[in-house]
LUMGU-85444 format. One record per atom (N, C-alpha, C): residue in three letters; y, x, z. Coordinates in steps of 0.001 Angstrom, whole numbers, padded with zeros to 6 digits, always signed. Each point is the difference from the previous one (the first is absolute). Layout:
ALAYXZ ...
***
This chain:
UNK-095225+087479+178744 UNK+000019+001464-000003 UNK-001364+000578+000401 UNK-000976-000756+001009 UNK-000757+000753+000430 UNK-000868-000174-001147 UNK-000055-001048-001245 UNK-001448+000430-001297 UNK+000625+001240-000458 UNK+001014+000506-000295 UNK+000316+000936-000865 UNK-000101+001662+000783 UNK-000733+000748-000864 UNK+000018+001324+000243 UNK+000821+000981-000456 UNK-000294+001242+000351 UNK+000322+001395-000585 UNK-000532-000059-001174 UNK+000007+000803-001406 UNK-000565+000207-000790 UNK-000161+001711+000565 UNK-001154+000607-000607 UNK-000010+001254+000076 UNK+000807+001009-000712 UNK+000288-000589-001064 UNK+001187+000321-001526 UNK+000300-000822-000997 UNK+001300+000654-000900 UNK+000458-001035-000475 UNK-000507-000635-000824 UNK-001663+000465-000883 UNK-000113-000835-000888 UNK-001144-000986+000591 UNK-000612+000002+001322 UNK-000869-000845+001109 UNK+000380-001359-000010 UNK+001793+000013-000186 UNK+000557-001258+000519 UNK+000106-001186-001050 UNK-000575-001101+001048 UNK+000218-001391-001091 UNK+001150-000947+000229 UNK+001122+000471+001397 UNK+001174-001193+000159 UNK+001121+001237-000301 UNK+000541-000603+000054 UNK+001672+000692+000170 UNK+001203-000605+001021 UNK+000244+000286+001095 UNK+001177-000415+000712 UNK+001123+000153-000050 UNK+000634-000974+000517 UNK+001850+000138+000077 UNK+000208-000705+001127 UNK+001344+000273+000433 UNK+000475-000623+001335 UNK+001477-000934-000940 UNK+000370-001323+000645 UNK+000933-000164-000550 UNK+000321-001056+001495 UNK+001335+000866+000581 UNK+000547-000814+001390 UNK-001411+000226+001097 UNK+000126-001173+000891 UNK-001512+000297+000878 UNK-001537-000243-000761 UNK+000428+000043-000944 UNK-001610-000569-000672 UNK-000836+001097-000789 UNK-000946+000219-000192 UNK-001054+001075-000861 UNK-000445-000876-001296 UNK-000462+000115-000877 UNK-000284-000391-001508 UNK-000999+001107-000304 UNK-000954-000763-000379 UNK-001235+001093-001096 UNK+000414-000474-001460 UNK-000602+001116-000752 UNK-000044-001118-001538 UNK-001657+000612-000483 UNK-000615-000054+000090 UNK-001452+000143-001095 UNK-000055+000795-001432 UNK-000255+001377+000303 UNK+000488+000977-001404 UNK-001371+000019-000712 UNK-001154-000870+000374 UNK-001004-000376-001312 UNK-000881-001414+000651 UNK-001007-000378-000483 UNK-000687-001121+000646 UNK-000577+000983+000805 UNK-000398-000809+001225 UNK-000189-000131+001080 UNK-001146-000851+000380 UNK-001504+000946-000303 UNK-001335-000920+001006 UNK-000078-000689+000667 UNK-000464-001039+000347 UNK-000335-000781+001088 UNK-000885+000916+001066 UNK+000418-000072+001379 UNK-000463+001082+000834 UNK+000368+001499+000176 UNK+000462+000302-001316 UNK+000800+001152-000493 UNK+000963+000265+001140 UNK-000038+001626+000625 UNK+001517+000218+001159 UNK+001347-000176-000474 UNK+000514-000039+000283 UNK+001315+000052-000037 UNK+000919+001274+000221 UNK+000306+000592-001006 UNK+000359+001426+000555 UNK+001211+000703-001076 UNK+001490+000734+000939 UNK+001031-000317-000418 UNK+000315+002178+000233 UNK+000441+000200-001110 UNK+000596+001791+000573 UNK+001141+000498+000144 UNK+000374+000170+000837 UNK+001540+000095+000756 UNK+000506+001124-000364 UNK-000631+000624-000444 UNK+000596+001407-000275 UNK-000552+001593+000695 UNK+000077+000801-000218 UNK-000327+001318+000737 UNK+000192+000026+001113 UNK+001603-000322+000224 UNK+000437+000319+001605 UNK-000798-000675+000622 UNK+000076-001435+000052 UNK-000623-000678+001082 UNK-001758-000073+000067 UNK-000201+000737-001204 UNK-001533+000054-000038 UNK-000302+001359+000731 UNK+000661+001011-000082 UNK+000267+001259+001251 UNK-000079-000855+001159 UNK+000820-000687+000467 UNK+000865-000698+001448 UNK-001472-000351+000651 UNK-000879-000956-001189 UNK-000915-000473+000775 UNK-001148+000314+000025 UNK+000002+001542-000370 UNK-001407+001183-000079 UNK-000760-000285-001018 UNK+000417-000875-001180 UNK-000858+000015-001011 UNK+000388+000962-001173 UNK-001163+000238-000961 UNK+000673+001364-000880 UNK-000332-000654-001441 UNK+000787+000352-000676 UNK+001054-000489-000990 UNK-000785+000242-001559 UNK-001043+000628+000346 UNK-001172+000831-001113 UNK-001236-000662+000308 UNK-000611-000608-001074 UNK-000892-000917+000148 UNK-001152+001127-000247 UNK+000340+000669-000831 UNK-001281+001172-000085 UNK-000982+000586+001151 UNK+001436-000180+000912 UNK-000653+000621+001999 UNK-000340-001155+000617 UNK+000007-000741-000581 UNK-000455-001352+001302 UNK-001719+000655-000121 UNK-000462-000883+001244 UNK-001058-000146+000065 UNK-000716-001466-000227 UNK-000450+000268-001037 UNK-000466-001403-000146 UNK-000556-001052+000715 UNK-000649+000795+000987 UNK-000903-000899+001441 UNK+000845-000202+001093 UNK+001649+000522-000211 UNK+000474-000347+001297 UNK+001344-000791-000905 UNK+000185-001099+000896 UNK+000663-000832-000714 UNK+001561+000068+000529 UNK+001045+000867-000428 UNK+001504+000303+000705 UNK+000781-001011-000198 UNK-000100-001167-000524 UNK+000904-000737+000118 UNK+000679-000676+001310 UNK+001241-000306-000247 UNK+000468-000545+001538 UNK+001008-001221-000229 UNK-000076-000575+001217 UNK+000405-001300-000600 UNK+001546+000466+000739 UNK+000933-000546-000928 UNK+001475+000063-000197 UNK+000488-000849+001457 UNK+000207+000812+001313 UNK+001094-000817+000795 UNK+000841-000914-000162 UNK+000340-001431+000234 UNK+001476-000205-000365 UNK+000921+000611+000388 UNK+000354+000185+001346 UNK+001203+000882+000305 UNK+000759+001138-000954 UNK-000798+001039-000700 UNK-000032+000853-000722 UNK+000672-000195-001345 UNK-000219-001245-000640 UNK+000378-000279-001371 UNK+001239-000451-000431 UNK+000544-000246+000847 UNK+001681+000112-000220 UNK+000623+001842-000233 UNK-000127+000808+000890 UNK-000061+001159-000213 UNK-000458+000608-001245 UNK-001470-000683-000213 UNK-000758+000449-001398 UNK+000668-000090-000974 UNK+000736-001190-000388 UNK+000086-000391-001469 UNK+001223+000960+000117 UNK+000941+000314+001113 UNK+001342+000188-000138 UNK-000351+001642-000955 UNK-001228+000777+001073 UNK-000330+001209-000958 UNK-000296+000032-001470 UNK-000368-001076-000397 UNK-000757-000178-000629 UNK+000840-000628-001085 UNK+001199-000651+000164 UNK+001135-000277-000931 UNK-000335-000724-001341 UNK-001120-001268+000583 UNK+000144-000655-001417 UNK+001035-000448-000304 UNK+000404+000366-001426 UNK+001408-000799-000917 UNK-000663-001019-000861 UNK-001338-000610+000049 UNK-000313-000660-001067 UNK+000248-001709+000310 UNK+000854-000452-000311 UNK-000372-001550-000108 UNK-001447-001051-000902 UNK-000822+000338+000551 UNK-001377-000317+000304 UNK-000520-000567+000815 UNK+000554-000916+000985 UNK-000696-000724+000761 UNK+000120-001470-000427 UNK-000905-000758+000942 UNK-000137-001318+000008 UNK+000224-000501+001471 UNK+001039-000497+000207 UNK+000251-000341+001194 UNK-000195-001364+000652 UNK-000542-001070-001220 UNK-000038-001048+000360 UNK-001332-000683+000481 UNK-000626+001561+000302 UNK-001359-000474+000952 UNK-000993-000388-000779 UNK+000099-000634-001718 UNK-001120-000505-000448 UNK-000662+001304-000593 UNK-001632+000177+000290 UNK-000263+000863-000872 UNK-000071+000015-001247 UNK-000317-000864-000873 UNK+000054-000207-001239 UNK+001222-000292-001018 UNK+000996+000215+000354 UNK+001589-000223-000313 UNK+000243+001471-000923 UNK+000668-000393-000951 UNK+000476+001261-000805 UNK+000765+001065+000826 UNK+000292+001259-001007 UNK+000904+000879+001338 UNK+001244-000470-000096 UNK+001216+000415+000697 UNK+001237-000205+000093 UNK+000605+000545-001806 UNK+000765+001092+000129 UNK-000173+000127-001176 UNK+000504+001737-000449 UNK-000847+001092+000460 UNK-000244+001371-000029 UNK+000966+000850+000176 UNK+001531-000568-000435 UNK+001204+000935+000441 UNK-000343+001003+000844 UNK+000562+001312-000443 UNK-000532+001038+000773 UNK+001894+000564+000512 UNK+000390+000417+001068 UNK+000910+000676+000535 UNK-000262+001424+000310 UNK+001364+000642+000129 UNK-000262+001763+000123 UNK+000437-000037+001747 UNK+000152-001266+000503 UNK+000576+000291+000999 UNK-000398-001382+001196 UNK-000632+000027+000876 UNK-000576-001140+001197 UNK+000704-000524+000234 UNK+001816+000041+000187 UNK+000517-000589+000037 UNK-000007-001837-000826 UNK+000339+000725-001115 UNK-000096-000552-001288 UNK-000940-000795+000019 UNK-000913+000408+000004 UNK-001602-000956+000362 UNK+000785-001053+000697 UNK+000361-000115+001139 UNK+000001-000529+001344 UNK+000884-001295-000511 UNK+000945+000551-000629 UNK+000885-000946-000496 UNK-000227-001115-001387 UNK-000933+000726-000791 UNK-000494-000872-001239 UNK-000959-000966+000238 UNK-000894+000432+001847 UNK-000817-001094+000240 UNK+000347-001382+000321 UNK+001287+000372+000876 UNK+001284-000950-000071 UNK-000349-001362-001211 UNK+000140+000385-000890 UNK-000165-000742-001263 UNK-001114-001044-000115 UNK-001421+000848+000437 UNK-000959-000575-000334 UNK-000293-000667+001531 UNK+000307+000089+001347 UNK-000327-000607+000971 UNK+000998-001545+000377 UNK+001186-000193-001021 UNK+001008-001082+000153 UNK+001102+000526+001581 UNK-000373+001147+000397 UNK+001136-000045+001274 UNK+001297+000715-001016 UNK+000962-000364+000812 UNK+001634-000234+000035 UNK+000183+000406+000821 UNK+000093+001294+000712 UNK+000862+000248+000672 UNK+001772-000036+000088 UNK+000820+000194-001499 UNK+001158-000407+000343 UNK+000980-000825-000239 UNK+000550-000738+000581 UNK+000538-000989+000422 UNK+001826+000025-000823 UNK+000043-000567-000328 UNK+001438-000717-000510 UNK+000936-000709+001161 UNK+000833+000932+000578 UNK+000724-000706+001017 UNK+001336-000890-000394 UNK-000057-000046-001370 UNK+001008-001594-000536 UNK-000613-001166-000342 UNK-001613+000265-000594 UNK-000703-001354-000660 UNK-001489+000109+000741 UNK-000170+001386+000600 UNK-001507-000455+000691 UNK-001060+000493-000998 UNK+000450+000233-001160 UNK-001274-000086-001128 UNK-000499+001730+000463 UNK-001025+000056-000347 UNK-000841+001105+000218 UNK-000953+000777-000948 UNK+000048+001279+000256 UNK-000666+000776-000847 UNK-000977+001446+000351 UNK-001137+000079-000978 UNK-000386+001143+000176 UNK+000185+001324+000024 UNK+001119+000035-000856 UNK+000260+001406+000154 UNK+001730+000352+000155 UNK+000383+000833+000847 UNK+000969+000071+000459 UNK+001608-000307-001235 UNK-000686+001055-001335 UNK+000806+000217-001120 UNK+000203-001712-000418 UNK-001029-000675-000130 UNK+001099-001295-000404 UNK+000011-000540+001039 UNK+000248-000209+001079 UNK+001071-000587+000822 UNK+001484+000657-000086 UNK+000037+001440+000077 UNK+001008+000601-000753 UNK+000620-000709-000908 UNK-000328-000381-001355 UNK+000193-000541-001557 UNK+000146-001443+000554 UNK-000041-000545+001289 UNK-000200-001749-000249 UNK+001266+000312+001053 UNK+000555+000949+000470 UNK+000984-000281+000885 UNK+001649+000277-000731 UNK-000163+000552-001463 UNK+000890-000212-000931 UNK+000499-001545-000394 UNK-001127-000617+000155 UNK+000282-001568-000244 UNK+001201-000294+000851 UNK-000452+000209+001329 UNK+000926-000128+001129 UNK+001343+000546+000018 UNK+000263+000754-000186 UNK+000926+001538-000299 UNK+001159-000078-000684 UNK-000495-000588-001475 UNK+000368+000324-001041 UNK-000246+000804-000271 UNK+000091+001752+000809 UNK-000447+000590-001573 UNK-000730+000172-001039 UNK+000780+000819-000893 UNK-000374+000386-001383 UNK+000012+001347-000498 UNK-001081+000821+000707 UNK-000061+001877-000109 UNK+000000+000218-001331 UNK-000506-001148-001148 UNK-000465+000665-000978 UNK+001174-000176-001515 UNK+000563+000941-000116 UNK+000948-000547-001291 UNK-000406+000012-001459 UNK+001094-000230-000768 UNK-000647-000075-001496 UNK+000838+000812-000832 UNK-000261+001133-000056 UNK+001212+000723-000925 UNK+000898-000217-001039 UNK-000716-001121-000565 UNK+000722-000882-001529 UNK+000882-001035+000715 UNK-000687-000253+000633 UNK+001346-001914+000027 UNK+000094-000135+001861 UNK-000254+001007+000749 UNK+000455+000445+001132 UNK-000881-001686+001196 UNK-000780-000095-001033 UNK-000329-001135+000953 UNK-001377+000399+001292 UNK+000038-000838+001287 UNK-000410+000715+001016 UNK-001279-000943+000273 UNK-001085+000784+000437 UNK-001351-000440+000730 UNK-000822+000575+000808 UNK-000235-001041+001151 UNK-000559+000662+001159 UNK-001773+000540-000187 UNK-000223-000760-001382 UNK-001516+000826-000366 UNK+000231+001087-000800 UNK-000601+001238+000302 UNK-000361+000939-001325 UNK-000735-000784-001222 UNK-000616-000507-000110 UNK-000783-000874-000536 UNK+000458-000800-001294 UNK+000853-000796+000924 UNK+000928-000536-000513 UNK+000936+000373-000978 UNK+000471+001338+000664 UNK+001096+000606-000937 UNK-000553+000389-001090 UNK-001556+000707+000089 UNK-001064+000053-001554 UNK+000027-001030-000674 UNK-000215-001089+000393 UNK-000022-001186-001122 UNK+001531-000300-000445 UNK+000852-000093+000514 UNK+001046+000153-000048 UNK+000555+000673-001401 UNK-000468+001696-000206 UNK+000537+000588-001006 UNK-000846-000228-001559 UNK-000894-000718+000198 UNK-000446-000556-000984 UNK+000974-000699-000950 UNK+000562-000504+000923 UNK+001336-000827-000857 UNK+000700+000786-000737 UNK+000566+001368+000177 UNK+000910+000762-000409 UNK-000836+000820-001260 UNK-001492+000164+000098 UNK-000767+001081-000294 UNK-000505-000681-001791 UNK-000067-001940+000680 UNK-000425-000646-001283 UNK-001739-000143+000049 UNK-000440+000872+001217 UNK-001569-000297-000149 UNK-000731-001068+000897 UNK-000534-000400-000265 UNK-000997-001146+000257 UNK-001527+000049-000382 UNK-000292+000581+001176 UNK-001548+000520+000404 UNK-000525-001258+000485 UNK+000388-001295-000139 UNK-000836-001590+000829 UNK-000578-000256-001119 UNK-000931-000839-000455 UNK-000447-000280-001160 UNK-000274-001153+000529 UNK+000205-001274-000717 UNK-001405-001244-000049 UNK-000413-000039-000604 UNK-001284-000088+000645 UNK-001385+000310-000667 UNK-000218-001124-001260 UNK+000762-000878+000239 UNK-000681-001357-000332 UNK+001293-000510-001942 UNK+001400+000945+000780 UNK+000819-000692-001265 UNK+000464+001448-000459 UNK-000680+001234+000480 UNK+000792+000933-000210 UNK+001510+000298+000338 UNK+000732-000540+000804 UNK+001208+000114+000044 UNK+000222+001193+001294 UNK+001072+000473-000263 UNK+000037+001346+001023 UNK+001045-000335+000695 UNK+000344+000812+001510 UNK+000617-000180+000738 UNK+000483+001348+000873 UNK+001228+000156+000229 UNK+000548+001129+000835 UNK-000114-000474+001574 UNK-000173-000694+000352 UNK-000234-000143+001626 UNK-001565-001201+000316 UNK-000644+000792+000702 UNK-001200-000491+000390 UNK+000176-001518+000262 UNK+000451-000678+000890 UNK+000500-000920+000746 UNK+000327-000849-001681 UNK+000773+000046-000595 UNK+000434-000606-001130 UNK-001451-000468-001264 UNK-000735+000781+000398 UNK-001440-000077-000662 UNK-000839-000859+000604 UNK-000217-000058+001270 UNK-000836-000960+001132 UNK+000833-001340-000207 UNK+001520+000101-000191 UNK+000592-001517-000261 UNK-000583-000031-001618 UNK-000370+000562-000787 UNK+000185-000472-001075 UNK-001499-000703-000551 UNK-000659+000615+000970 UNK-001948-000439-000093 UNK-000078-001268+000030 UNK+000861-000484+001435 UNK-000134-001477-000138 UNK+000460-000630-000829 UNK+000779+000089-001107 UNK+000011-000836-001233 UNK-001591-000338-000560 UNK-000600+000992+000099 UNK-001683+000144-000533 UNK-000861-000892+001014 UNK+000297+000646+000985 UNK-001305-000825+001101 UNK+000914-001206+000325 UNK+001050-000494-000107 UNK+000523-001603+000850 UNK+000322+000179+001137 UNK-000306+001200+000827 UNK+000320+000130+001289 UNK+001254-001014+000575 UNK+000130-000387+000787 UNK+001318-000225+000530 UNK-000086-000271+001525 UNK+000358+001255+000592 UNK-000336+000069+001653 UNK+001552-000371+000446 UNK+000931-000350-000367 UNK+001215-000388+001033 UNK+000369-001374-000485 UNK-000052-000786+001244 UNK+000083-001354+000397 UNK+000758-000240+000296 UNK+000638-001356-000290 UNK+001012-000970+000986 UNK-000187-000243+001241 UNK+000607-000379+000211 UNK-000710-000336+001816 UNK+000674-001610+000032 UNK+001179-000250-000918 UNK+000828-001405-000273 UNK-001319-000804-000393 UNK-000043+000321-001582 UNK-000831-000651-000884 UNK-000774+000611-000696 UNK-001330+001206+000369 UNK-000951+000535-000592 UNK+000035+000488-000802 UNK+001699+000162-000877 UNK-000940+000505-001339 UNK-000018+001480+000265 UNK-000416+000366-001053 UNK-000759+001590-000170 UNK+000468+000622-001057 UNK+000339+001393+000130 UNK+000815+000854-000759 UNK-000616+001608+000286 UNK-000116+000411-001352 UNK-000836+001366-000080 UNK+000706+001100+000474 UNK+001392+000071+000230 UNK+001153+000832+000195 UNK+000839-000456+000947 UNK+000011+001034+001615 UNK+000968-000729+000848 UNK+001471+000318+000157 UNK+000186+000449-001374 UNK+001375-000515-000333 UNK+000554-001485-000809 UNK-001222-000796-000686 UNK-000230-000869+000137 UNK+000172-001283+001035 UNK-000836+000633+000590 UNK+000366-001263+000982 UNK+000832+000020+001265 UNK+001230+001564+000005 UNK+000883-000359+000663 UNK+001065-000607-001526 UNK+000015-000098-000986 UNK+000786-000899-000239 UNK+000123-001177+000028 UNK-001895-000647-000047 UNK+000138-001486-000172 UNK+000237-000214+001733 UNK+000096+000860+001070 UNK+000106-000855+001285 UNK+001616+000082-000327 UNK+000767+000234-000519 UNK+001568-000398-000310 UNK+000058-001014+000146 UNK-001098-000988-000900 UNK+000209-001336-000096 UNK-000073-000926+001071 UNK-001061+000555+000629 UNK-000118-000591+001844 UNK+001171+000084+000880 UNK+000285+001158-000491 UNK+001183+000697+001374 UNK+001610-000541-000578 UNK+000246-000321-001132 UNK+000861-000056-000442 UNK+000956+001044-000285 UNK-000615+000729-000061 UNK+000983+002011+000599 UNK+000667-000001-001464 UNK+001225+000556-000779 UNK+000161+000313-001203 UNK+001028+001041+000263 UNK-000720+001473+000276 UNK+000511+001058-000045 UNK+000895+000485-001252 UNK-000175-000860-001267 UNK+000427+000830-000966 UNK+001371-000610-000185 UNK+001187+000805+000023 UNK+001272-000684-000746 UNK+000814+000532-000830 UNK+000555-001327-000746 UNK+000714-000127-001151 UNK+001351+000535+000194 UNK+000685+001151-000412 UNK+001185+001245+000537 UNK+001141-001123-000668 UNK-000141-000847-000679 UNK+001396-000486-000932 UNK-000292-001491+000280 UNK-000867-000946+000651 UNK-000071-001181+000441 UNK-000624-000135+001076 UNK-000284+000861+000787 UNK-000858+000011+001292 UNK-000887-001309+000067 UNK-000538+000103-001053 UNK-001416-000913+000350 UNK-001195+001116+000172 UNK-000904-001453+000441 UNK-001328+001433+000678 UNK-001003-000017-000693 UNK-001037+000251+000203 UNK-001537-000012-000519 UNK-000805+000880+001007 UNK-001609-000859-000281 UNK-000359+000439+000532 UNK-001099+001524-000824 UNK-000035-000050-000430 UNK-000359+000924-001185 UNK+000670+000790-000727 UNK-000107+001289-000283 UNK+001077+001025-000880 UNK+000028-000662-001341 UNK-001199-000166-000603 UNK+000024-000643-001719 UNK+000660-000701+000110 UNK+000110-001371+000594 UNK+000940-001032+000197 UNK+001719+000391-000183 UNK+000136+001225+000458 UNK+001585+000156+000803 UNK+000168+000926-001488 UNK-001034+000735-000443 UNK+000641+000371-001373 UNK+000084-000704-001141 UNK-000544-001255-000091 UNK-000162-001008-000973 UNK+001494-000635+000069 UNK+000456+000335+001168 UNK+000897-000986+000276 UNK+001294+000779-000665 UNK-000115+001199+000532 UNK+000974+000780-000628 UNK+000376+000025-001139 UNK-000557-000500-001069 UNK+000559+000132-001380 UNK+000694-001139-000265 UNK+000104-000821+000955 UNK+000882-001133+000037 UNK+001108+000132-000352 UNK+000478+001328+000963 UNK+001810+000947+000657 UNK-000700+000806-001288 UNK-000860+000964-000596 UNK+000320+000913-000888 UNK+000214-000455-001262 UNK-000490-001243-000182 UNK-000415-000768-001425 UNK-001184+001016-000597 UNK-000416+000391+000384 UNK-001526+000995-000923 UNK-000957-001036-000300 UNK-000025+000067-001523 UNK-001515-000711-000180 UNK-000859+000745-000862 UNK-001073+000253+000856 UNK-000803+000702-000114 UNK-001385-000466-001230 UNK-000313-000943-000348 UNK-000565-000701-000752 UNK+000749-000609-001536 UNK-000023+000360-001107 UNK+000184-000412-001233 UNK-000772-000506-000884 UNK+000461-000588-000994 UNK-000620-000817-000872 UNK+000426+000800-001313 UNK-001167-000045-000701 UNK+000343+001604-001218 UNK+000676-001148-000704 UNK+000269-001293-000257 UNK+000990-000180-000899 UNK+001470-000230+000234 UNK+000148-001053+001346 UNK+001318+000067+000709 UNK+000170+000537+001158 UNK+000796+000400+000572 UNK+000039+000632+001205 UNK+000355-001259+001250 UNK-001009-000457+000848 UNK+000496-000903+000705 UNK-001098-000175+001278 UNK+000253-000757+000906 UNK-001269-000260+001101 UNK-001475-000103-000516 UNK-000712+000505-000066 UNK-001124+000303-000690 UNK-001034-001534+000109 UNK+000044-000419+001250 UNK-001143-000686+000196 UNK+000673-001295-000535 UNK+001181-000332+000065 UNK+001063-001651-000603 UNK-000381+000357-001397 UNK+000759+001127-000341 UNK-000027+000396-001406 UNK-001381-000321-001113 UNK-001184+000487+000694 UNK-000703+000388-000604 UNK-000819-001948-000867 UNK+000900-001082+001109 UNK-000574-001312-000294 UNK+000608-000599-001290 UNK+000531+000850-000622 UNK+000623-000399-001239 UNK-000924+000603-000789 UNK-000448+000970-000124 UNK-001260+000399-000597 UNK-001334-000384-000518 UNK-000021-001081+000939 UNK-001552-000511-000072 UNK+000555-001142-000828 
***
């Protein structure tokens, strides 16, 4: 604090300050000489406060009014002074890009979006511990907990605890599909359904076995193949109570009891794949 000065007015000044928590931040509003002062303009009021005048026309050129900025004072300052700009660099390096310019109508607001860029969490999840920056989704993560579901669907009455959600949601009803891949052209009504569908393209496959390694692009995927580990076979047969562990399975099975065969042979009508060895 003690290199940095008063500027005499606002267009004198070469830093710009902000306060964010106990800390002060300059940012550099052009290059900056080597040896060059350092000099920051607070505004009218406090340039009144500290007997300097605000009109560069009246200075006197031979007497030099600048004053060097108290610390005590600058908590008070900025509060007059009400920067809303997210413009600082807080991570001490000078040469580091800025944060990223968001401007607020309100200090509050500020206070809370820095949140974001400093990694603190203030609030706390008192079922799982997990933590967050801003109050509103801890709100939205305590639906998990809850159950609820504020948000409905006017067509098919179905319920979700994201607004969000419920947008992608009516896509379904609406028929539109704003996802594009880039790569096969194919479109998609829910975001999430598009990010699964990339990895067909890139190979991705981030969910693992933990049994036997293998790897599956979709973790609905690989809660079916851990069936096979676990032995679990949720699915059953209503007219022979056998199980499966897989839905395809348990409907394959079903045409056993319906007799449906779904596969024909354009000349006889019979099991397609037996059938078809008379052919060759």
């Amino acid at each position: 604090m003690r290199f940095v000065n008063c500027a005499r007015n606002e267009n004198e000044q070469n830093l710009f300050a902000s306060q964010f928590l106990d800390e002060v931040f300059y940012k550099t509003l052009r290059r900056v000489s080597k040896g060059e002062e350092s000099l920051v303009w607070y505004g009218d009021d406090y340039a009144r406060h500290m007997g300097i005048s605000s009109s560069s026309k009246k200075q006197d050129k031979n007497k030099d009014t600048r004053t060097t900025i108290p610390d005590a004072n600058f908590k008070t300052l900025t509060e007059k002074q009400n920067i809303n700009d997210c413009n600082v660099n807080y991570s001490k390096r000078p040469f580091q890009r800025e944060v990223c310019l968001k401007r607020f109508s309100q200090k509050n607001s500020l206070q809370k979006h820095m949140l974001i860029h400093s990694g603190e969490k203030p609030f706390h999840c008192d079922a799982c511990s997990q933590k967050f920056s801003v109050k509103s989704n801890l709100q939205q993560h305590m639906r998990i907990h809850s159950g609820e579901k504020p948000f409905h669907c006017d067509v098919c009455s179905q319920k979700f605890s994201l607004k969000s959600n419920l947008q992608q949601h009516m896509h379904i009803h609406s028929g539109e599909k704003p996802f594009h891949c880039d790569v096969c052209s194919q479109k998609f009504s829910v975001k999430c359904n598009l990010q699964q569908h990339m990895r067909i393209h890139s190979g991705e496959k981030p969910f693992h076995c933990d049994v036997c390694s293998q790897k599956f692009s979709q973790k609905g995927d690989l809660n079916k193949h851990m069936r096979i580990h676990s032995g679990e076979k949720p699915f059953h047969c209503d007219v022979c109570s056998q199980k499966f562990s897989r839905k395809d399975n348990l409907q394959k099975h079903m045409r056993i009891h319906s007799g449906e065969k779904l596969f024909h042979c354009d000349k006889v009508k019979s099991n397609l794949k037996r059938h078809l060895v008379i052919h060759r």
